[in-house]
N, C-alpha and C positions, 0 to 999 in steps of 0.2 A: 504494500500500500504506500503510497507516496505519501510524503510528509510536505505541511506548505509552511513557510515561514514568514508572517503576513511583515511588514513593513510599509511607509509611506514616501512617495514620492514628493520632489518640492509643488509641481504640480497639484499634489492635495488625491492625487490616483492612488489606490491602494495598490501596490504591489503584492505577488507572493510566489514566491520560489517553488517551483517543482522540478526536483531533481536540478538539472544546471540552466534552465528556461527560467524568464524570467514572465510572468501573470499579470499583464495589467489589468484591475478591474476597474471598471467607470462607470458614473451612472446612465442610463439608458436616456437618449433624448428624442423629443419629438422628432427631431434631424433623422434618427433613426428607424422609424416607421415603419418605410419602405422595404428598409431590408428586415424589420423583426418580421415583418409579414413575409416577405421569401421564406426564412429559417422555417413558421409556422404553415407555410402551404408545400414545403419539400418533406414535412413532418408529415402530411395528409390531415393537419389540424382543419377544424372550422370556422376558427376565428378570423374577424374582418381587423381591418385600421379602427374602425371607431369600438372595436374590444380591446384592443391594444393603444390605444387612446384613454382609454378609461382607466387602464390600469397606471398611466403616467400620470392622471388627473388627481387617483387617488394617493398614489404613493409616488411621488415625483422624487422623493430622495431615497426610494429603496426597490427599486425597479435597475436593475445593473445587467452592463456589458461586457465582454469579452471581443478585443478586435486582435487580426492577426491579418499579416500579410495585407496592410490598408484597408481591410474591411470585418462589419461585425460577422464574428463567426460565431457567439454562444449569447446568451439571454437567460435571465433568472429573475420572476419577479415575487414580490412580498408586499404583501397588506397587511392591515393592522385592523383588527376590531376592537379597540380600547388599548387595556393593557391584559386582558383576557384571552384574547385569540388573536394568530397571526395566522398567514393562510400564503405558503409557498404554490408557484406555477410559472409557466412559460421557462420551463427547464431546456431548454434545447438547444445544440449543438450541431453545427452545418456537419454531414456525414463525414468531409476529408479532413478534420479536424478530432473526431473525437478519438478516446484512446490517448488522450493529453493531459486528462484533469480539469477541463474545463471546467465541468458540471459540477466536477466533487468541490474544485477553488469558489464558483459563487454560490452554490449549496449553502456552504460554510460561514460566507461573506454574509447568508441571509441570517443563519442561524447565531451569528456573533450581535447583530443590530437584535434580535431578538432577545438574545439574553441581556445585551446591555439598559434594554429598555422595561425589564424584569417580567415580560411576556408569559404567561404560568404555562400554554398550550400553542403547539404550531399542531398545523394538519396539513393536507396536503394530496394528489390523487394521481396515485401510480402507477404509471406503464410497465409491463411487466419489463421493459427494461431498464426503467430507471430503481426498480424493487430493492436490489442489492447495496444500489449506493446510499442511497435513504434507510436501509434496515444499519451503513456501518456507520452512520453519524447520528444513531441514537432513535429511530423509528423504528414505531410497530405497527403490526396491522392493526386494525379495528375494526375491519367490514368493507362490504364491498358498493362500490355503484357501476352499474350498467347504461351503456350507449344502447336505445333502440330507437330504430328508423322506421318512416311509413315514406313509399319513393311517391314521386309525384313531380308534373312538369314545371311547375313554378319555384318562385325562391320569392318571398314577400320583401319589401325594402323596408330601410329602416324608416321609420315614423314615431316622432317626439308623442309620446302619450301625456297621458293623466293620472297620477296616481296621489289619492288622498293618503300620504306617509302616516300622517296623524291618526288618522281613522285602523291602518291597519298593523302600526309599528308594537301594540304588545298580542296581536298575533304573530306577526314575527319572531317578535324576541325569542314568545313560547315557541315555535318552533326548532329556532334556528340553536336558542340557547347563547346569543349575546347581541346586541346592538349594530345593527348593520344596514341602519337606516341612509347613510352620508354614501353610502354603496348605490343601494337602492335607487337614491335622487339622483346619481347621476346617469344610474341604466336607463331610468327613463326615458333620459333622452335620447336614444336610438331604441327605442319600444314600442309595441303596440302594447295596451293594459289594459285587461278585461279583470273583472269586480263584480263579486256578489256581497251580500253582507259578513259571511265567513270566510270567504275566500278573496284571492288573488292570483291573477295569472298575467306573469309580461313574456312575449315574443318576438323577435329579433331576429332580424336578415345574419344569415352566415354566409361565409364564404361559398358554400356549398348547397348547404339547405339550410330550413327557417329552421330555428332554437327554440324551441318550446321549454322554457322556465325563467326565471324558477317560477314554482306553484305551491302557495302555500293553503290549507283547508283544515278548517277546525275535524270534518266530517269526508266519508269518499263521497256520499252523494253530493254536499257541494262541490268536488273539486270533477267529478263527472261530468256533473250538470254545464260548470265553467269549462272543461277541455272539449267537451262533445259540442257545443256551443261556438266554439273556437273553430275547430273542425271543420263544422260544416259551413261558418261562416267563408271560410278558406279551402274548397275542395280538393283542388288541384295544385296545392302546394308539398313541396317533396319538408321532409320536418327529422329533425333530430331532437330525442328526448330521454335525458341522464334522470336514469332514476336509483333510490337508496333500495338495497336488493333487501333490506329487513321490511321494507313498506311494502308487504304483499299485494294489497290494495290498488298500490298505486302497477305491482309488474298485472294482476288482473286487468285493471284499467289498460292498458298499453295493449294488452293480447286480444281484447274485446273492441279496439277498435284498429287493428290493421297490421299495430307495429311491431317487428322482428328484433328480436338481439344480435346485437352486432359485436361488440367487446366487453369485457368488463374490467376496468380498472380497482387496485386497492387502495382505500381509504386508509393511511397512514397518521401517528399522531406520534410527537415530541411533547412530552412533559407530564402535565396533569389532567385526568380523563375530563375529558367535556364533552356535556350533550345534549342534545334541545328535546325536542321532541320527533323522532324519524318518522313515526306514524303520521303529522300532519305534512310533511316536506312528501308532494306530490312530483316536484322537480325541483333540481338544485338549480344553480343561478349559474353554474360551468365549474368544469375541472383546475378552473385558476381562481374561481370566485367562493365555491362553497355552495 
């Protein structure tokens, strides 16, 4: 296993030694967009610019890069929900780069701003090839979430919604299990958001196909009522939809209206157990949001 040896440059760049290579890490700027979205569509990921805009918006000093040979080759970004939860993603590495330590150098970089900011849980959702690095800097599993798909010829664009936060931030919280409203206001704005009085559902253009989540429901038949609704509102659009593989409810829901399993990634955690409520989370908000 490689050792890194963090240091700082006059520049204010964190450096860190792997083996006789020298790791500049920096932070991720809007400058960089372009290319986070290359790394992200050579991944087969689904995230757009205005997902990877979002994550600069909310964490603009903990969203970090890796450049090499004049351009960014690796990405690692980190959120914050309080001093409660942190939520690592956009782990990725251009293919002829990795095998360098990329990943394992801004992993670390996230999990160092973590502890310094006395963070009690990170979490985080794993590929199975990213599983091993994340199991040797202190993660474990906790459970699983599932990609499933319904194909369809459209892709919906993004559209600024509405969403009463006030009205539905301590279903939320119940859910989610910490404060992730400053998240929320700003997904809005690339969302559609559909509302019942227990429920909520936002939807969002991807690179590929529409995002259906997150969805949160005190109850399934509201959150039924809300995605069937949705649905049919939108026939002909192709849809991706991450669900918590303990919400049986919600894999029924998903099999009674069309949608197939396609992956399943592990739900990892660093620190102290945290948890909302699984049963009401009908869809997460992505694999970098939670």
């Amino acid at each position: 296993m490689q050792q890194f040896a963090p240091c700082m440059g006059r520049s204010g760049k964190r450096k860190m030694t792997a083996q006789s290579s020298m790791i500049e890490v920096r932070l991720l700027r809007r400058a960089d967009l372009a290319s986070a979205m290359g790394l992200s569509t050579i991944a087969g990921w689904n995230q757009t610019e205005d997902d990877w805009r979002l994550l600069l918006d909310l964490a603009p000093e903990t969203c970090f890069a890796i450049d090499a040979d004049g351009e960014l080759v690796a990405t690692t970004t980190l959120i914050s929900y309080g001093t409660e939860l942190a939520w690592i993603g956009m782990v990725l590495t251009k293919p002829e780069y990795r095998g360098r330590g990329f990943a394992r150098t801004l992993v670390t970089q996230a999990l160092e701003i973590v502890d310094s900011k006395g963070i009690t849980t990170v979490k985080l959702d794993a590929t199975d090839q990213g599983k091993r690095l994340y199991e040797s800097v202190g993660f474990a599993a906790e459970g699983f979430v599932e990609r499933w798909s319904r194909p369809g010829s459209l892709k919906l664009d993004a559209t600024p919604g509405k969403f009463p936060s006030g009205r539905f931030s301590a279903l939320d919280l119940t859910a989610f299990g910490v404060d992730r409203s400053a998240m929320l206001e700003r997904l809005i704005q690339h969302s559609h958001v559909y509302s019942a009085t227990d429920a909520y559902l936002f939807v969002r253009g991807g690179r590929v196909t529409t995002y259906l989540g997150p969805c949160v429901a005190t109850d399934p038949a509201s959150a039924r009522a809300l995605i069937m609704s949705t649905l049919q509102t939108h026939p002909s659009v192709s849809w991706s939809w991450d669900l918590m593989v303990n919400n049986q409810n919600a894999i029924a829901l998903s099999k009674d209206l069309g949608f197939t399993r396609q992956r399943v990634l592990t739900r990892m955690r660093r620190g102290e157990p945290l948890r909302g409520r699984d049963d009401m989370v009908f869809a997460i908000a992505g694999f970098e949001l939670g």
